[in-house]
N, C-alpha and C positions, 0 to 999 in steps of 0.2 A: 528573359527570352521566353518566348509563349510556349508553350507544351502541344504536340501533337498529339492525332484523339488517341492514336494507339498507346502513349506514353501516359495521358488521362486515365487509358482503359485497364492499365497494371496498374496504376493507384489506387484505382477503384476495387480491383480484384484483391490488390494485397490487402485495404482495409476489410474487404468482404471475408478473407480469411481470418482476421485478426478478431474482428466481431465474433467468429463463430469459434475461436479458442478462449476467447480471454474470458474471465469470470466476474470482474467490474472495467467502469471503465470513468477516469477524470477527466473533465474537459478545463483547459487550463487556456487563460490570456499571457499571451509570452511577449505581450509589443514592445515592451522596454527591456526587455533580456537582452542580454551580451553575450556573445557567443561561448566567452569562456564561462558564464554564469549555466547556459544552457549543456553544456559540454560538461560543466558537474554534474548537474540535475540527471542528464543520462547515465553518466557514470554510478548514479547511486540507487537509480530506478534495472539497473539493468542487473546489481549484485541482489535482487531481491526476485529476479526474470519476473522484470519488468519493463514496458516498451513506450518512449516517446517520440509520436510521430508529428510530424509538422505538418496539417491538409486543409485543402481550401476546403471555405462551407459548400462549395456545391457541388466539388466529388465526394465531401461528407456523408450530405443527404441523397447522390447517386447510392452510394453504397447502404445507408440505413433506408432508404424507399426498397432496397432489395431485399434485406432483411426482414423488412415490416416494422421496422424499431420508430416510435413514434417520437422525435426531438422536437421543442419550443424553439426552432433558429432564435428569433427576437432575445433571448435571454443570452447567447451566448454573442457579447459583442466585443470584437479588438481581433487581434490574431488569435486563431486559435491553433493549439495541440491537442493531443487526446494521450491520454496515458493508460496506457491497456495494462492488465493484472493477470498473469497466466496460471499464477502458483497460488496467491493467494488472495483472496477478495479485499483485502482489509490494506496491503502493501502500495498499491496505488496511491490512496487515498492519506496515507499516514505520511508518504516519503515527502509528497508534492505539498503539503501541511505544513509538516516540519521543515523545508524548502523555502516555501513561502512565509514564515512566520520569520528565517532569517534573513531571507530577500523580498521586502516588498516590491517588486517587478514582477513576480510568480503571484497573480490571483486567482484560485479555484474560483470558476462558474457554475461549475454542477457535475452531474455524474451519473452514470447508469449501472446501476447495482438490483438485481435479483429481478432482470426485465422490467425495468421501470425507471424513465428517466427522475431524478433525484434533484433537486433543488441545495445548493450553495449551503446552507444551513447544516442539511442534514449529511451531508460529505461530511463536514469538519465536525459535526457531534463523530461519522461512521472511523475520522481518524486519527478521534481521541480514545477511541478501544485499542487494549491491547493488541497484540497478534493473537495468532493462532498458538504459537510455539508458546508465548509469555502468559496465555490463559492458562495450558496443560502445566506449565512452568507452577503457577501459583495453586495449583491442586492437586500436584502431586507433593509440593511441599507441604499443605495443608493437612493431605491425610498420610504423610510419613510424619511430621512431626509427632504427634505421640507416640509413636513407635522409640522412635530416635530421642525424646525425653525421657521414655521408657528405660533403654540401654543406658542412657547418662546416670540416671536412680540407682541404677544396679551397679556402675560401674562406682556409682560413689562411697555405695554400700562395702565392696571390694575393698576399695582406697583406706577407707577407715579402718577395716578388719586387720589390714598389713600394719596401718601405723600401730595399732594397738598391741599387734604382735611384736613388731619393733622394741617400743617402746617395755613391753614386758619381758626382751631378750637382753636387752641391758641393765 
């Protein structure tokens, strides 16, 4: 059923909103997805607040001509979604990856990350990086571990003084 322009015109607006909160964004080919395929894919983009919307290319480009956001239409071919990142730049890009790497139906096309539309390539190098949470993760263990080697040294030191006293009470 065709859409009326007023019905066009909230599309338009909600993307126009969505551009202006989100912090990357994936644009994904969904033409062989199956609803219950796609029905996961949200359910796992949504525990990271994160958004997949389903828009035609030409309330797309209504909405980034208003922006100023300068897209390649020609690169982005089949249906498309866009997958918006509100929390974190890097969760978009990693979920629809790992998605797609076990449902071939899900092909990443490209992406717009740090005002600049992003080329297919450099999406799946941007979500083979960590998180945000799993970087602070690996350097706060980095620089407690000697610390925490430290107390094990001392605590070994300990261990052995009681045997010995043990040992010398019997």
């Amino acid at each position: 059923m065709p859409q009326s322009k007023e019905q066009k015109k909230k599309i338009v607006d909600k993307l126009k909103k969505n551009i202006d909160e989100q912090k990357s964004m994936v644009f994904v080919a969904i033409d062989s997805l199956k609803a219950k395929e796609l029905s996961s894919l949200r359910k796992r983009l949504k525990e990271k607040e994160c958004l997949l919307t389903v828009v035609k290319k030409t309330l797309m480009g209504l909405a980034f001509k208003s922006k100023k956001i300068e897209i390649e239409k020609d690169k982005l071919k089949g249906e498309l979604a866009l997958v918006f990142g509100f929390s974190d730049e890097i969760s978009p890009a990693n979920i629809t990856y790992k998605f797609g790497s076990e449902n071939k139906n899900l092909k990443i096309l490209g992406g717009y990350f740090e005002n600049k539309f992003r080329e297919r390539e450099e999406i799946v190098a941007l979500a083979q990086i960590s998180s945000r949470g799993e970087l602070y993760q690996k350097v706060v263990g980095s620089i407690f571990a000697p610390v925490s080697n430290f107390v094990n040294v001392l605590q070994g030191n300990i261990k052995g003084l009681i045997n010995v006293l043990a040992k010398a009470k019997t």
